[in-house]
C-alpha positions as CSV (number, residue, x, y, z in Angstrom):
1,X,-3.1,-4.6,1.9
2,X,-5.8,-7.4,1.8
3,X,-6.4,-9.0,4.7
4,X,-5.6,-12.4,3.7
5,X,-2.0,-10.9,3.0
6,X,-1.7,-9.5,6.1
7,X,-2.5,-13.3,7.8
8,X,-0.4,-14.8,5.8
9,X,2.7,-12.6,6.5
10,X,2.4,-12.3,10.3
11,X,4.4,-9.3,10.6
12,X,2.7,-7.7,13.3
13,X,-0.5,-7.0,15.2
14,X,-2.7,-4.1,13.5
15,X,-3.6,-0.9,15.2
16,X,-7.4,-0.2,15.3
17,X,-8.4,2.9,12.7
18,X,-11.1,5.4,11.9
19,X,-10.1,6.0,9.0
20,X,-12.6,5.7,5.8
21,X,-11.0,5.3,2.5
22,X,-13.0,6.7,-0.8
23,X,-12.0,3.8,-3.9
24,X,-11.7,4.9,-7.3
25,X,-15.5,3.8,-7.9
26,X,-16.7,6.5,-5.3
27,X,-17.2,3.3,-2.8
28,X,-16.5,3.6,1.0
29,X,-14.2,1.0,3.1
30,X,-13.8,1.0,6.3
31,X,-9.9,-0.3,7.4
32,X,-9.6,-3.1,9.9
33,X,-6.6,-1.7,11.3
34,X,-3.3,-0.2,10.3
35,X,0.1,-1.3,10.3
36,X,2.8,0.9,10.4
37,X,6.7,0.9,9.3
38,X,6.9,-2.3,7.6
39,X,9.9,-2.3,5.7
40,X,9.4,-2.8,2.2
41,X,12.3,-3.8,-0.2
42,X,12.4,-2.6,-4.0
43,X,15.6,-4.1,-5.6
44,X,17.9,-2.5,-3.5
45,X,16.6,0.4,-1.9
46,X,14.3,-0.3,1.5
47,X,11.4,1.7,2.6
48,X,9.1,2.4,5.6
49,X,5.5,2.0,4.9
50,X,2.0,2.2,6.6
51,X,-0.4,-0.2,5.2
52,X,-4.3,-0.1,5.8
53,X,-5.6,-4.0,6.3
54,X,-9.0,-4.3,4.0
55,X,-10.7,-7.5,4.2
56,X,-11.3,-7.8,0.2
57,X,-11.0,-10.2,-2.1
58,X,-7.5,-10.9,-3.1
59,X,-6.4,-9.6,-6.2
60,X,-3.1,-11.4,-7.3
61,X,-2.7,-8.8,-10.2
62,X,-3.0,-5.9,-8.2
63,X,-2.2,-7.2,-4.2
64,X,-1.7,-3.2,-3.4
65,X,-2.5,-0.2,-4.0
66,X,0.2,2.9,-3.1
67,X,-1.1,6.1,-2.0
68,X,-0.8,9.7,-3.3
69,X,1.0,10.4,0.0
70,X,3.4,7.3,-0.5
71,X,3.7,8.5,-4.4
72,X,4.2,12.1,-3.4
73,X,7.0,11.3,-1.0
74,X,9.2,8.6,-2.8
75,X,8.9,10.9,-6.4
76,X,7.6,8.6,-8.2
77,X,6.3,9.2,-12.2
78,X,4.1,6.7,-13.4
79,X,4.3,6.6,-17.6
80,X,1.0,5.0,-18.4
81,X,1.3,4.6,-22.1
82,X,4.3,2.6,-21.4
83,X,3.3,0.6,-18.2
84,X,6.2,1.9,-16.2
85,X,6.8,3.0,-12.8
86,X,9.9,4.8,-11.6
87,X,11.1,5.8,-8.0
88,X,13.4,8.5,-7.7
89,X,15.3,8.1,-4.5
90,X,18.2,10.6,-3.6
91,X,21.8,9.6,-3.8
């Protein structure tokens, strides 16, 4: 999550983090902090997620990026020929 996102939600205050996160380019960023459990709504279904706060320029096109974890653990298949992205959650 951008950091100007963050702000302007206000959920809560970020944890510090050591992480370093690689970007598609092979580039290095360095988090400002970490939020953890936000509670994220998709039509009906509501999830738990961790967000890493980046202070990057806003992208309104793309304002985040999910993770392989986050992919790996809500089953989701991504159909790139047809631009579609589908959660499986269980019943």
């Amino acid at each position: 999550m951008t950091k100007s996102i963050f702000l302007k939600l206000g959920i809560q205050e970020a944890q510090p983090t050591k992480v370093v996160l690689q970007l598609a380019d092979h580039s290095h960023v360095f988090p400002e902090g970490r939020i953890e459990d936000v509670v994220v709504k998709v039509d009906r279904f509501i999830f738990p997620v961790d967000f890493f706060i980046l202070d990057c320029e806003a992208d309104s096109s793309t304002p985040i990026i999910l993770g392989r974890s986050f992919l790996a653990t809500r089953r989701a298949l991504i159909d790139c020929e047809k631009g579609e992205f589908t959660m499986r959650v269980a019943d």
